[in-house]
C-alpha positions as CSV (number, residue, x, y, z in Angstrom):
1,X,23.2,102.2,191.8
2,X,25.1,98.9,191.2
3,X,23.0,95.7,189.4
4,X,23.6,92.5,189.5
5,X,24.8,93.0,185.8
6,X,27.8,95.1,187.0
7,X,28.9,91.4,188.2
8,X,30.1,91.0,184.2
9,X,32.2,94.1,184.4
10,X,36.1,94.0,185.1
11,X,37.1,95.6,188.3
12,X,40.9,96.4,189.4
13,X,42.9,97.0,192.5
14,X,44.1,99.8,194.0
15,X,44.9,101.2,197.1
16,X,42.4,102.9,198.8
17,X,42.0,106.9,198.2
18,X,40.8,109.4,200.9
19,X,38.4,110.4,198.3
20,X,36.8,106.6,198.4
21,X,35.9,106.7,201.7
22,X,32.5,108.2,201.5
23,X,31.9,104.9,198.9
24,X,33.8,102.2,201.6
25,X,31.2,103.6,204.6
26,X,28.2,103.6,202.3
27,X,29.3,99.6,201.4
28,X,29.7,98.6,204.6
29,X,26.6,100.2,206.0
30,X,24.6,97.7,203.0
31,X,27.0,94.6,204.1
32,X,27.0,95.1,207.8
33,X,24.9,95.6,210.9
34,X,27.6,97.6,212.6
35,X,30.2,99.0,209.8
36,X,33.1,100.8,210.6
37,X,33.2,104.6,210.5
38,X,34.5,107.2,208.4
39,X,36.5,108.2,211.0
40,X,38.1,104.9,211.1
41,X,39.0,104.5,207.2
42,X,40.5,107.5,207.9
43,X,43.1,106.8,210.8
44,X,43.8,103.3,208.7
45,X,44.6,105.7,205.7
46,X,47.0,107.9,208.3
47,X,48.9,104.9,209.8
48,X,49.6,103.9,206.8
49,X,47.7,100.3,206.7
50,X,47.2,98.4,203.6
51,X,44.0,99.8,202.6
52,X,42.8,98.6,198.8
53,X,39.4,98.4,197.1
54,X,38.3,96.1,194.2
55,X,36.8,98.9,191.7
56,X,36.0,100.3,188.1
57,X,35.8,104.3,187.5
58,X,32.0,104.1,188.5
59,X,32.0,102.0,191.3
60,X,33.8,100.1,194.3
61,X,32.7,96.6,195.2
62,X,34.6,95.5,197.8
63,X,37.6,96.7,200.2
64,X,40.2,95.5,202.6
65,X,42.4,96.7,205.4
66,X,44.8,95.1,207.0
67,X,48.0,96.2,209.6
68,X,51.5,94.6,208.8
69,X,54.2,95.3,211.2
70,X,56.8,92.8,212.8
71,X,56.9,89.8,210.3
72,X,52.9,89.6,211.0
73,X,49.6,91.3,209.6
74,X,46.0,91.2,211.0
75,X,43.0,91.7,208.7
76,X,40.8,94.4,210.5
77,X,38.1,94.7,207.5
78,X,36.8,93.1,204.5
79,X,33.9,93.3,202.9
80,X,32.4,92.9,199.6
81,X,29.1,95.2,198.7
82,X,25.9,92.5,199.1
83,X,24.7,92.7,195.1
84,X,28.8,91.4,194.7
85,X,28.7,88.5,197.1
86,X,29.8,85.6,196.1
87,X,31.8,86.3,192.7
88,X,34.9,85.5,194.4
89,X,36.0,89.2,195.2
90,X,36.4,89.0,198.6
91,X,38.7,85.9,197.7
92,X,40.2,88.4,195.4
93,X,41.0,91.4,197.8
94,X,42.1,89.1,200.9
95,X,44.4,87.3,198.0
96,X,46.5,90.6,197.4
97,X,46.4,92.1,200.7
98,X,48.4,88.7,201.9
99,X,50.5,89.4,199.1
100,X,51.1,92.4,200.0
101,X,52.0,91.6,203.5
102,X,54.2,88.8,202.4
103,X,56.3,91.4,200.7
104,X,56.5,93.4,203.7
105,X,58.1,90.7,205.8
106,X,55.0,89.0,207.2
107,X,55.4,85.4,207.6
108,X,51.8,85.2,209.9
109,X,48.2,86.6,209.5
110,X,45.4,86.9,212.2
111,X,42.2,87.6,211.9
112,X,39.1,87.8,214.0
113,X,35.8,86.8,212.2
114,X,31.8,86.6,213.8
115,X,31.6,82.9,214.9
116,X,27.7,83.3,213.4
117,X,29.5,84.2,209.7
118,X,30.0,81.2,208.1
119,X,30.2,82.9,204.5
120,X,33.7,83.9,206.2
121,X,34.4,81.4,208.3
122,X,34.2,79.0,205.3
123,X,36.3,81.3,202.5
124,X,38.8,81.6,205.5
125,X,39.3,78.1,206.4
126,X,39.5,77.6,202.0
127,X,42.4,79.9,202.3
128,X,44.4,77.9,204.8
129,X,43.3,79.8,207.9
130,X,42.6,77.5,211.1
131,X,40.9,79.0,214.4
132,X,43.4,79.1,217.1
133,X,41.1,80.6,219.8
134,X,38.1,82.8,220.9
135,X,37.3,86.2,222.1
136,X,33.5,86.0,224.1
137,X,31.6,89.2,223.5
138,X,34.5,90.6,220.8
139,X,31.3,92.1,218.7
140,X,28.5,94.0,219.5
141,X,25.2,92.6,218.1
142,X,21.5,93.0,217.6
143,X,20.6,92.2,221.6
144,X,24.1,90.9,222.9
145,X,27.6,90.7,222.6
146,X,29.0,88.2,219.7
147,X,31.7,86.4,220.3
148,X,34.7,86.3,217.7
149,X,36.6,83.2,216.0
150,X,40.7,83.7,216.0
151,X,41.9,82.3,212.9
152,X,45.5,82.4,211.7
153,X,47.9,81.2,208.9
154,X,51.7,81.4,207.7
155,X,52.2,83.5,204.4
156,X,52.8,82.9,201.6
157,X,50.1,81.4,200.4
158,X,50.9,79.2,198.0
């Protein structure tokens, strides 16, 4: 069980193993109303995204995943587990996946983010990231659709 003491320990990066994804689902199922699948960290895994967790050898406390292909990259998932929040590790794990896509080619990243998550909305916009548009009803909610926020930035970041 992770503590809020765990906070203190030194966590690493690394990409993402098949044999973490049982850990990833379990996180986003405490972070998120409707997390992503096992089934899905595992086709991100087989297309070869940029899949990397923030973790120690007991635990992982946060993971991204993001596509990179024709100078750009899209963030499809981050998320930090809730007893982690705000310790700057999301900050952390978007940090090197932009990196990472820099150094394949990407000069532009998109993302899509809840327009109801202003945690996100506001690390995002502290990162450079502007919204450039809208998708109505992108997410499914509690009773409705939600709609999304399309943010976007050129890489690197400085």
């Amino acid at each position: 069980m992770l503590s809020p003491s765990d906070s203190k320990q030194q966590f690493f990066a690394r990409n993402m193993r098949y044999s973490d994804v049982d850990m990833v689902v379990q996180n986003e199922a405490m972070a998120y109303e409707h997390p992503w699948t096992k089934r899905i960290f595992i086709d991100c895994l087989r297309a070869g995204y940029q899949c990397w967790v923030l973790a120690n050898k007991q635990k992982i406390v946060a993971h991204g995943v993001m596509s990179v292909a024709i100078g750009e990259c899209h963030l499809l998932t981050l998320c930090v587990h809730p007893e982690f929040q705000r310790y700057g590790y999301g900050r952390k794990i978007f940090n090197l996946l932009l990196d990472r896509a820099y150094k394949l080619d990407a000069s532009e990243c998109f993302l899509e983010v809840r327009a109801g998550n202003g945690a996100a909305i506001t690390l995002y916009k502290s990162m450079g990231f502007a919204v450039i548009g809208e998708r109505k009803n992108y997410y499914p909610g509690k009773e409705s659709r939600e709609d999304a926020l399309i943010m976007s930035r050129s890489l690197p970041i400085p």
